[in-house]
C-alpha positions in Angstrom: -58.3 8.3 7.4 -55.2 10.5 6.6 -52.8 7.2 7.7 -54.9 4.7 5.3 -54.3 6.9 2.4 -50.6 7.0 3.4 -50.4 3.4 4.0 -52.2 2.7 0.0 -49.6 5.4 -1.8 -46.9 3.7 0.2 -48.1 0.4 -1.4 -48.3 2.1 -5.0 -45.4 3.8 -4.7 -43.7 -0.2 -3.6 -45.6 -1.3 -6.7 -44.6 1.0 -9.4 -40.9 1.8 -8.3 -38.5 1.2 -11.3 -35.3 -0.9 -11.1 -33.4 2.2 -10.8 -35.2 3.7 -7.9 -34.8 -0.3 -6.4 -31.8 -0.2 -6.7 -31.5 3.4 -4.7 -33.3 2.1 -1.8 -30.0 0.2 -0.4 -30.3 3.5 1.6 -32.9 3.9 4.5 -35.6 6.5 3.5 -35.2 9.4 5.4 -37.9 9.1 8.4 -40.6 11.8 8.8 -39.6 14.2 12.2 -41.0 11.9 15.5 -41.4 13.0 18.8 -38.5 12.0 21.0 -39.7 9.3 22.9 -39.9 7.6 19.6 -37.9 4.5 19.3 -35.9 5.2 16.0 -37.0 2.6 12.9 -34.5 -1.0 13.5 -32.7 -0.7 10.1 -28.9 -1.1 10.1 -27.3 1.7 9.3 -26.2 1.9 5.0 -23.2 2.6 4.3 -22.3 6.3 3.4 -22.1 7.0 -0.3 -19.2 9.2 0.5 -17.2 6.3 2.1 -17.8 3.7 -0.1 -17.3 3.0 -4.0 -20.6 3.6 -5.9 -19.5 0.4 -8.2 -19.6 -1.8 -4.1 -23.6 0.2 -3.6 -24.6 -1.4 -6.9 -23.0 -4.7 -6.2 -24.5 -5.2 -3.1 -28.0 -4.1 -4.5 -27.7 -6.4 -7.3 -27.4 -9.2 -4.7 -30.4 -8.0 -2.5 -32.4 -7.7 -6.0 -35.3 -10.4 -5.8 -38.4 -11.3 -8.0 -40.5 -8.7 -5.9 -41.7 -11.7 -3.5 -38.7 -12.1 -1.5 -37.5 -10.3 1.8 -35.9 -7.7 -0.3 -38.6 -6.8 -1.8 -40.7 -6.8 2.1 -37.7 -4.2 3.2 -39.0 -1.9 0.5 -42.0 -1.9 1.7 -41.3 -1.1 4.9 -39.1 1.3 4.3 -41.9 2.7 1.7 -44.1 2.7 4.8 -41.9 4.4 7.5 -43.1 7.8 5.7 -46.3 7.4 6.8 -45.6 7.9 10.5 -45.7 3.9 11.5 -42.7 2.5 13.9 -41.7 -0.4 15.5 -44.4 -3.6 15.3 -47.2 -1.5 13.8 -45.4 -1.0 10.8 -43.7 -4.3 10.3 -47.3 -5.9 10.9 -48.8 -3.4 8.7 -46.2 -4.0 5.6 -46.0 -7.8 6.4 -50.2 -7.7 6.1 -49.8 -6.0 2.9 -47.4 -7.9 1.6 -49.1 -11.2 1.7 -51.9 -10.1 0.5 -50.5 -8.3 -3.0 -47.7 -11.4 -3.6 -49.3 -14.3 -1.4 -45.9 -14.7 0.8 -46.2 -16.4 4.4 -44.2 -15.5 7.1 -42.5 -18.5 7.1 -41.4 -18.3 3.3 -40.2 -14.9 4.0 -38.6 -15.3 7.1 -36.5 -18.3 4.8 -35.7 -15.6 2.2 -34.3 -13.2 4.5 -31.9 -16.1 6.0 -31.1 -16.6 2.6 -30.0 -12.8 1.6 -27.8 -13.1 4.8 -26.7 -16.1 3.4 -25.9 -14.8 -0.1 -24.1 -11.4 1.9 -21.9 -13.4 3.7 -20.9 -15.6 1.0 -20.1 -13.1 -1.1 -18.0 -10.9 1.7 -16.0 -14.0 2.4 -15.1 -14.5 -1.1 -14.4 -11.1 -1.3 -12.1 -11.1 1.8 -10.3 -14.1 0.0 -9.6 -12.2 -3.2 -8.2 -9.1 -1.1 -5.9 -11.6 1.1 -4.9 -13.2 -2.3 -4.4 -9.5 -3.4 -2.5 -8.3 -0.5 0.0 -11.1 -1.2 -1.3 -13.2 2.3 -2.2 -16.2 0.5 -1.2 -17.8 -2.5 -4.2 -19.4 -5.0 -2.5 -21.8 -7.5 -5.5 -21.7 -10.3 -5.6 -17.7 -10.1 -2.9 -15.3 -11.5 -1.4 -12.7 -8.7 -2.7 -9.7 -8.4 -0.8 -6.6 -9.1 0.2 -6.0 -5.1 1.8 -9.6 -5.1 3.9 -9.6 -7.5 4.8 -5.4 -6.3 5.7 -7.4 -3.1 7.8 -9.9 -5.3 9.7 -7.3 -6.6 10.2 -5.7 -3.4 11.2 -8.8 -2.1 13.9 -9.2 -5.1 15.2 -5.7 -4.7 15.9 -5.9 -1.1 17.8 -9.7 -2.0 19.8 -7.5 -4.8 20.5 -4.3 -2.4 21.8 -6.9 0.4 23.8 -8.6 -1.9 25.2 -5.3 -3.6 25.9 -4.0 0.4 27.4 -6.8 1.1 29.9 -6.7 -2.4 30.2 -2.6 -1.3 31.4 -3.8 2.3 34.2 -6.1 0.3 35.4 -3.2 -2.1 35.5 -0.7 0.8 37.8 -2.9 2.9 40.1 -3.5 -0.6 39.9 0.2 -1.0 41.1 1.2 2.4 43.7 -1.9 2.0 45.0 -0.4 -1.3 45.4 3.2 0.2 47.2 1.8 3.1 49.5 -0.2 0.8 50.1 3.1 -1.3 50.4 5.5 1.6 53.5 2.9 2.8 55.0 2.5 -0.7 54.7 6.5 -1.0 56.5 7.2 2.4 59.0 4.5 1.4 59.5 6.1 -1.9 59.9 9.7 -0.1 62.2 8.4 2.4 64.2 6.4 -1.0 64.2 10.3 -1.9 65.6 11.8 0.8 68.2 9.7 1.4 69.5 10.0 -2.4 69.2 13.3 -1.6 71.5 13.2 1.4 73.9 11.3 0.0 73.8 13.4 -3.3 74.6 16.5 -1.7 77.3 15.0 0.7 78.8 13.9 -2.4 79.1 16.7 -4.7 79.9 18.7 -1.5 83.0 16.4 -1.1 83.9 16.5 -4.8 83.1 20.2 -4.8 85.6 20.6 -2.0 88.7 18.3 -3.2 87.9 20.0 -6.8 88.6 23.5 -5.7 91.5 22.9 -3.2 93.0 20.5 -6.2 93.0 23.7 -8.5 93.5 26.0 -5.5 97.3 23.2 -4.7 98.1 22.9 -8.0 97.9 26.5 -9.6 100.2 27.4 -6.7 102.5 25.3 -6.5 106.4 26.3 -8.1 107.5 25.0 -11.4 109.7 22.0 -11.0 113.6 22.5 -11.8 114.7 20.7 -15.1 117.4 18.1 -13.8 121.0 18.9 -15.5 123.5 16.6 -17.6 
């Protein structure tokens, strides 16, 4: 039958994959075209390559990477067997069946592997989540050095200490500024005002002199000889 000879070069296919092409299959297999009523194959979604860092794809694989009897290595299978046309608990039955039989797994075993992948995903995510909080400055890990965003917020948080304190001497200047042109805008209208009265009393001054001068030559010039007094 056509779906037997699908079902064996899925299994060779499983068998003979290199690391590489393990490593590839993070990815859901594109699924041969169903009719509609056909419930789609219950694989999470993987992440798009276009959203994520290739360097995260590999990491991840490398965690889900197995000795070839673990659940891991089952998912390949079933995802090697979704191109022959099987769904839902056909093919999981089907790629469980052949499973066991080429590495000797029982459910039970792989069931425990599978809890254990979980186990080794979440581990890993929460330690990841640590290092980006330490990263991101949220919390402080005495034993490990901070990370190029903490001490960025560090500096921040020195610069904006310095600008407030620098503000704050600015404010001071600016009041002694406007303080010091107040004082020498009085002692410059004082100094004008020193002025104009010299001024004033300048001018009445060499007016009056300027007056008794001329009427003192004007008296004098004119007035008659005096008579010499006689023996």
């Amino acid at each position: 039958m056509a779906i037997l000879n699908n079902l064996t070069k899925a299994a060779k296919d499983f068998f003979i994959e290199d690391d590489g092409a393990a490593r590839e299959a993070s990815a859901p297999a594109p699924i041969a075209a169903q009719p509609s009523q056909t419930a789609p194959l219950p694989v999470g979604p993987a992440p798009a390559v276009t959203q994520a860092e290739q360097r995260h794809l590999d990491h991840i694989a490398s965690l889900l990477a197995g000795d070839g009897k673990d659940f891991g290595a089952y998912t390949k299978m079933v995802k090697s067997m979704a191109g022959s046309g099987l769904t839902g608990p056909l093919l999981y039955q089907t790629a469980f069946n052949a499973f066991a039989a080429l590495t000797g797994t029982n459910q039970t075993a792989l069931l425990a592997s599978a809890e254990q992948l979980v186990t080794k995903l979440a581990d890993d995510r929460a330690r990841v989540l640590q290092r980006h909080r330490e990263k991101m400055g949220e919390t402080a890990d005495a034993k490990a050095p901070p990370g190029p965003l903490a001490l960025l917020h560090q500096r921040e948080t020195q610069l904006q200490t310095e600008v407030a304190s620098l503000t704050e001497q600015l404010a001071q200047k600016s009041q002694q500024l406007r303080e010091i042109q107040q004082q020498a805008q009085a002692e410059k209208q004082k100094t004008q005002a020193a002025l104009a009265s010299y001024e004033l009393a300048h001018a009445a001054a060499a007016a009056d002199l300027q007056a008794h001068r001329q009427a003192a030559q004007n008296f004098l010039n004119s007035s008659p000889s005096t008579p010499s007094s006689t023996n």
